[in-house]
N, C-alpha and C positions, 0 to 999 in steps of 0.2 A: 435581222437587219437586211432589208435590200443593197441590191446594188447599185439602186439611184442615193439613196441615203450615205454609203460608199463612198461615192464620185462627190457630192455637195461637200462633205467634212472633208476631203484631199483637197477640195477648190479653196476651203477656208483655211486649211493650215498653207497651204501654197499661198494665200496671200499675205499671211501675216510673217512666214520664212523672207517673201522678198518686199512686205512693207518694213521688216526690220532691218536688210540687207541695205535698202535705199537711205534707210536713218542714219546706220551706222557710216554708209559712204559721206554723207551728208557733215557729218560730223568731224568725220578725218579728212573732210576739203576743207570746212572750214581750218581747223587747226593748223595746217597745210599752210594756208594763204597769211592765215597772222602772224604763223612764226617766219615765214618767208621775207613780209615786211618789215618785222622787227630785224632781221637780220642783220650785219650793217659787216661790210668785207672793211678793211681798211689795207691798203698795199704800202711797201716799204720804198724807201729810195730807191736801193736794189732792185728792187723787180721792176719799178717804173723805169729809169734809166737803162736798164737790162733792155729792155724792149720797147721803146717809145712809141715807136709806130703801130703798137697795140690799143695805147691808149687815148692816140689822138682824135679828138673830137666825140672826147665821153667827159662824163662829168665825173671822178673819182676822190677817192678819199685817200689821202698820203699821212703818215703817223712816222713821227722821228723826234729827235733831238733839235733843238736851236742851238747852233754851231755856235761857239763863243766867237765873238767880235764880229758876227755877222747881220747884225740890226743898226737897220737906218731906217728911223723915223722922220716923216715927215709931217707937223703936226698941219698945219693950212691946208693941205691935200690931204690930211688923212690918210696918208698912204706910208705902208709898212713893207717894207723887203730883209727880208731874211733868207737864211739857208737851212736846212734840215739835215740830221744827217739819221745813219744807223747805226746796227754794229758792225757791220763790212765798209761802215767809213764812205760810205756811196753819199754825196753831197747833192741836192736837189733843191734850187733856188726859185722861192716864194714869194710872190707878189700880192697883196690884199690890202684892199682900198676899203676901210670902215675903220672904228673907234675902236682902240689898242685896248685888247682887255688888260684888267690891272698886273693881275696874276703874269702876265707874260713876261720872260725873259731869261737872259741865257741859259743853254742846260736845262733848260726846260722841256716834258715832253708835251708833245701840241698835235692833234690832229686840224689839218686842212684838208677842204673842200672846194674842188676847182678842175677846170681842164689844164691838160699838156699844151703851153704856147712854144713851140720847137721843141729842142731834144731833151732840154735839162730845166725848164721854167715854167713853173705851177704857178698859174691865174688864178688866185682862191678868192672863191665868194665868201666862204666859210673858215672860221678861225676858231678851234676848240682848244683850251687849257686845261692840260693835265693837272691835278692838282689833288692835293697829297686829304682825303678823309678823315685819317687817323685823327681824333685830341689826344693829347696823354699831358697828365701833373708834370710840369718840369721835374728833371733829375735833383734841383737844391733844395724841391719843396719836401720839407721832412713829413710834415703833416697833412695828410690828403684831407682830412675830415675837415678843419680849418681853409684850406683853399678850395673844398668845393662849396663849401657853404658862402666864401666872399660870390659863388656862382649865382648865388641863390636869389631873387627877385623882392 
């Protein structure tokens, strides 16, 4: 074997070392960027209240409870004010102007989306309802076989 013959097979494995080097980077970017997007922060009353002037003139997402007796609806407006709370009891007041989802109401957990309007008042564009996935048989149905068949089409 010469040493031109040498040098050719080092040029070929050197290129396929760093055309699989550029795949692989290639791959963990993408991965990178989709789980990036999919990500989604959601911040508590606490934190938003904690530090307001962090969050001013960002578009954020707030996750809490709907304070009992803090909903006024107003249907002609379309407009909904509530309050959220945590578990530190930190109370952050909700403004959102669209159609009341059904699900919504007190004791409810609810993520909004919206900027900081002063210290303690969420402008929400967006209004998400937590709501419970589970089905299960009630507790008096003795007979499961019977009640999921009335399920049946």
């Amino acid at each position: 074997m010469s040493f031109q013959t040498n040098i050719s097979m080092n040029r070929k494995s050197l290129k396929f070392v760093i055309g699989g080097i550029l795949i692989a980077g290639v791959i963990v970017g993408i991965f990178i960027s989709v789980g990036s997007e999919n990500m989604t922060y959601y911040y508590t009353p606490t934190e938003v209240l904690a530090h307001p002037e962090k969050y001013a003139d960002k578009k954020i997402r707030v996750m809490g409870l709907v304070e009992r007796g803090s909903i006024q609806w107003v249907p002609g407006e379309t407009k909904l004010v509530f309050k959220i709370s945590d578990e530190a009891e930190q109370i952050l007041k909700v403004e959102y102007h669209g159609a009341k989802p059904d699900m919504f109401r007190e004791g409810q957990g609810v993520v909004v989306e919206g900027s900081l309007q002063g210290k303690s008042h969420l402008a929400a564009t967006v209004l998400l309802v937590k709501h419970n996935e589970e089905y299960k048989v009630s507790k008096h149905s003795e007979n499961k076989e019977a009640y999921l068949k009335t399920m049946e089409l």
